[in-house]
N, C-alpha and C positions, 0 to 999 in steps of 0.2 A: 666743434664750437668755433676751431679757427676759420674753417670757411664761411661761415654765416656771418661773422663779424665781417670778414672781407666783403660781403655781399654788403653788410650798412654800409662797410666804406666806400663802397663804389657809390652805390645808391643815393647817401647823404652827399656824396661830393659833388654827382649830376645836380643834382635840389636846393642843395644848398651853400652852394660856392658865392664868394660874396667877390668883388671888383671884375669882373669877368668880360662883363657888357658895358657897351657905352652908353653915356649919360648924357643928354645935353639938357637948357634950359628951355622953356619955353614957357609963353604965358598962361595964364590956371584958363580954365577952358569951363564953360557952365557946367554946372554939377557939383562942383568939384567940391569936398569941405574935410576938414582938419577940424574934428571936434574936440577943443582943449579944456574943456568943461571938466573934466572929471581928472585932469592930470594930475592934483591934488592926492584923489584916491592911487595914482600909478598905471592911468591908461589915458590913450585917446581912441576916439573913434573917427574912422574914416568912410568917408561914404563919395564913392565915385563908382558908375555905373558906365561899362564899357566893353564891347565884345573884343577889344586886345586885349591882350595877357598884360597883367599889374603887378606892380614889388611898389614894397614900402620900403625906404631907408628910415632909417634912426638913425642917426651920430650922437653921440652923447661926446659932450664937452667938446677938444680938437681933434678926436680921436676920430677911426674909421667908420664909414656910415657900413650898419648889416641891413642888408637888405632879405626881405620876407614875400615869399608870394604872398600877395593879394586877391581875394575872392571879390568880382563885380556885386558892390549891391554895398552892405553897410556892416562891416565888422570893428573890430577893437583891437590895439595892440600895446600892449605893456611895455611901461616905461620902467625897465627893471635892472637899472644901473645906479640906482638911487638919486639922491636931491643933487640937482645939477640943473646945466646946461642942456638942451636936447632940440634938435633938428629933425624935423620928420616931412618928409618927400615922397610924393606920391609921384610914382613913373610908370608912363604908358607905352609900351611896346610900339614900334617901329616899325622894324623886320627886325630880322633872325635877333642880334645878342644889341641890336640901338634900342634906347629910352631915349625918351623924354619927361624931362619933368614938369609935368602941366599943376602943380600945387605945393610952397614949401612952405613949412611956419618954423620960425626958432621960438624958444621960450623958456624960461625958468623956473623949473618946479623944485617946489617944498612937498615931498610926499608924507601923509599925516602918518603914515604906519609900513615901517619898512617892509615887512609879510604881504600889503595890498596887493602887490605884482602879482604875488602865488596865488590869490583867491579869485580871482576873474575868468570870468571867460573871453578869448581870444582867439586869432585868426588860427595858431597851431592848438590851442585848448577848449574846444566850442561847447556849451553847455548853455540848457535856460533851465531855470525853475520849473518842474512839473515835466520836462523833457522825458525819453527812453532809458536815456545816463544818469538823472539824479534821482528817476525813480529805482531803478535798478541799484544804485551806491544805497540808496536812502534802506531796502531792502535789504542787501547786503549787512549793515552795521545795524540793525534795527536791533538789534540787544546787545551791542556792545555799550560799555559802560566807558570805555575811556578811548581817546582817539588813537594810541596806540594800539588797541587791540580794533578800530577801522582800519586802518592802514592793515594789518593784518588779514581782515577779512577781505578785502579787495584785493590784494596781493592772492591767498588761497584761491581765489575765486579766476584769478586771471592765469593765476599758475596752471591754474588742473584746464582751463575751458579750451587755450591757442597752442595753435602750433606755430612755426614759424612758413612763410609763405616765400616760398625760394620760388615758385612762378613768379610773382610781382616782382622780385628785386630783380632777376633775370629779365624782365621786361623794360625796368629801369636803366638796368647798366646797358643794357642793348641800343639803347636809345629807345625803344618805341612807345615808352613813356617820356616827356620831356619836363611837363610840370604834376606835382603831387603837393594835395595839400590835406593831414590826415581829417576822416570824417568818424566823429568819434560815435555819433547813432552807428553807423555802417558796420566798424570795427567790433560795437559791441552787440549787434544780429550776426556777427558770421563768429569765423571761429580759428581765425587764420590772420596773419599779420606779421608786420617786420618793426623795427625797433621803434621807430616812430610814430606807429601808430599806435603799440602798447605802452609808450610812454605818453603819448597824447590820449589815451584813455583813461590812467591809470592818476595820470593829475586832473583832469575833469572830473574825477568820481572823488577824489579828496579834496579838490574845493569844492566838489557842492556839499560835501559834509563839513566845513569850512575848517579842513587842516591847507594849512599853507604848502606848498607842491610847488617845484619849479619843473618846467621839463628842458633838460640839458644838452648840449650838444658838444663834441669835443672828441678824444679818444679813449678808448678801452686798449692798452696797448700803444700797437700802430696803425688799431684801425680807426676810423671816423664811425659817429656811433652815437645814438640818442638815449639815455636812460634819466632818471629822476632824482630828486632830493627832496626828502621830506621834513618840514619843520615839525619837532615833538617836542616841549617844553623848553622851548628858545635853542633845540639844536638842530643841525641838519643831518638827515641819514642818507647814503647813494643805496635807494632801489633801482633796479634794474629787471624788468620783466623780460627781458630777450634773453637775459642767465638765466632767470626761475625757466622759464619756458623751453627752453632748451637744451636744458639740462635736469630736467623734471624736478626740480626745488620746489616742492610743494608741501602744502600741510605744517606751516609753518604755526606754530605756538607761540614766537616770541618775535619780538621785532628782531635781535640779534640772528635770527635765524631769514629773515625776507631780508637784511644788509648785504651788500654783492660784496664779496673778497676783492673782484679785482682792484685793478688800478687804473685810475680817469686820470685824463688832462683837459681840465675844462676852457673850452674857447667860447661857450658866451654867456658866463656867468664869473662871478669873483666869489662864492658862498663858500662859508668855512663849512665843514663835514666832519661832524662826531663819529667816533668810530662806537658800532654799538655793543 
């Protein structure tokens, strides 16, 4: 268990290392758009089309911008630091670790429902209506009676199907992966995966059944590490499918029983976490 965690911490820290590269300014270039329409609900959409490699910064209030790869073409990403201040920058790779920033907007949002972040889909939680993933969740819970007992069936369901995928991280840490962004159709045709992508599965299939899901990123330990929180009657629970998965935690009956024992240090979220 200890080695596969060390695998996300390598893994996450190649992926997702935040101030690492440089940044500089430049003018927004055609294409380019910051769509603040929906901030209200807890996301923007961004839409810049470019064969270099993209991150998005967010800075919320004065604090540090985290930057997110970027998929070319037209994705979402949640504004999930609540009602504030927020910066979001769109930068276009250079070479090797230079950006440019060709698009910034600052702006002000009043988000109407603080759960909206969880319920969307976005660049690490991809899902449409009628997709492979929310018919598959939709199936899944299709006679559950209460969202507690979905979150269960998707949990079961994800427990018994992955294993964990020590090729891919191995190909990560090695470098000859250098960008990853999970594909949550992909993860749910195969049957194999590292923590990021059963967490970026495992919260796509619970908003589109519309329980609130955040996917996390931070420590388990001392390793770096991706696992989930689920909102269940205004509280949050820490799922972890890379525990269940790895430790064959399946067949669970109660939510107390899909709750991960360990112990997080969350780095990009603030959510308080009921113990269950």
């Amino acid at each position: 268990m200890k080695r596969l965690f060390r695998h996300d911490c390598a893994m996450l820290a190649v992926l997702l290392v935040m101030f690492m590269f440089t940044v500089v300014n430049a003018s927004a270039t055609n294409g380019t758009t910051i769509d603040t329409t929906n901030a209200k609900y807890g996301f923007v959409t961004v839409n810049y089309t470019s064969n270099a490699k993209l991150k998005v910064g967010i800075q919320y209030g004065s604090g540090k911008t985290a930057y997110r790869d970027c998929p070319s073409g037209t994705t979402s990403f949640a504004l999930d630091q609540g009602n504030g201040t927020y910066t979001v920058s769109v930068c276009q790779n250079l070479s090797g670790t230079s950006y440019r920033v060709v698009a910034s907007q600052t702006m002000r949002v009043t988000i109407d429902s603080a759960n909206a972040p969880y319920l969307i889909s976005t660049s690490e939680v991809p899902f449409t209506a009628g997709d492979a993933v929310t018919t598959k969740a939709a199936e899944l819970c299709k006679n559950a009676k209460t969202d507690e007992a979905k979150v269960i069936a998707i949990y079961n369901y994800m427990a018994s199907r992955y294993t964990y995928d020590n090729k891919l991280a191995n190909e990560i840490t090695s470098g000859k992966i250098t960008k990853y962004i999970p594909d949550t159709a992909a993860t749910l045709n195969g049957t194999t995966g590292m923590c990021y992508d059963f967490s970026s599965l495992f919260a796509a299939m619970c908003r589109s059944e519309g329980i609130p899901c955040a996917l996390t990123k931070g420590y388990a330990g001392t390793s770096y590490h991706a696992w989930n929180k689920v909102n269940l009657n205004g509280k949050w629970y820490q799922i972890d499918l890379t525990y269940a998965v790895t430790r064959s935690v399946k067949n669970a009956k109660t939510l107390h029983e899909c709750v991960s024992p360990l112990t997080y240090t969350n780095t990009s979220d603030a959510l308080a976490v009921a113990a269950a």
